[in-house]
C-alpha positions in Angstrom: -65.6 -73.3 55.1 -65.9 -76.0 52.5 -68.6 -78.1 52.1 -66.1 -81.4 52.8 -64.5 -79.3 56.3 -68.5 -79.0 57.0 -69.5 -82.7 56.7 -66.3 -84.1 58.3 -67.0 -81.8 61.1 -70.5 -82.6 61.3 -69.4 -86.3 61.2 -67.2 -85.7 64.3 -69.8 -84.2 66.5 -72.8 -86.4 65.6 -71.2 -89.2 65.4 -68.0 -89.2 66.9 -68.4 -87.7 70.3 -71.7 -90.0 71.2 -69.5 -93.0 70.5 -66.4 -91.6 72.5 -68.9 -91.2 75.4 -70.3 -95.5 75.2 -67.3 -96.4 74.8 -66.2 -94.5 78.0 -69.1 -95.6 79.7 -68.6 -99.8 78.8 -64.8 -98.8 79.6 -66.2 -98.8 83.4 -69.3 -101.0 83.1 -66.8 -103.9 82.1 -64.2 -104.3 84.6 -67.5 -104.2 87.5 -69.1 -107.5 85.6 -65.6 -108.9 85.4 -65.3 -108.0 89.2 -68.7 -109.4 90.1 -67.8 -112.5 88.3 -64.8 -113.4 90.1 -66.6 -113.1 93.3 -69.3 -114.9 92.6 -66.9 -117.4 91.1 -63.7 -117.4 92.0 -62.2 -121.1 91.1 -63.1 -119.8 87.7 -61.3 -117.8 84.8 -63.3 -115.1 83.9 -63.1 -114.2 79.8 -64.3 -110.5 79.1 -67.1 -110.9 76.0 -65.9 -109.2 72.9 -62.1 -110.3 72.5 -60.8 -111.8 69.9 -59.0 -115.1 70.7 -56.3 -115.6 68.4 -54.6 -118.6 70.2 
């Protein structure tokens, strides 16, 4: 195995794989705050944190 096969393998497990797993885990942490939120509050709008808003 070549030494560029290695490191991009390498790359996928260290650092690929960890960040697959936060970003599974804020995939379901999310939609719970936005759930709270609404009860807590529900006259208002509630805007997720971390989106871009183009318009």
């Amino acid at each position: 195995m070549s030494r560029l096969a290695l490191s991009g393998l390498l790359t996928w497990v260290l650092i690929g794989w960890p960040l697959l797993g936060l970003l599974a885990i804020f995939q379901i942490v999310m939609p719970i705050l936005a759930i709270a939120a609404a009860l807590r509050q529900p006259d208002s709008v509630y805007r997720y944190p971390f989106i871009l808003r183009v318009l």
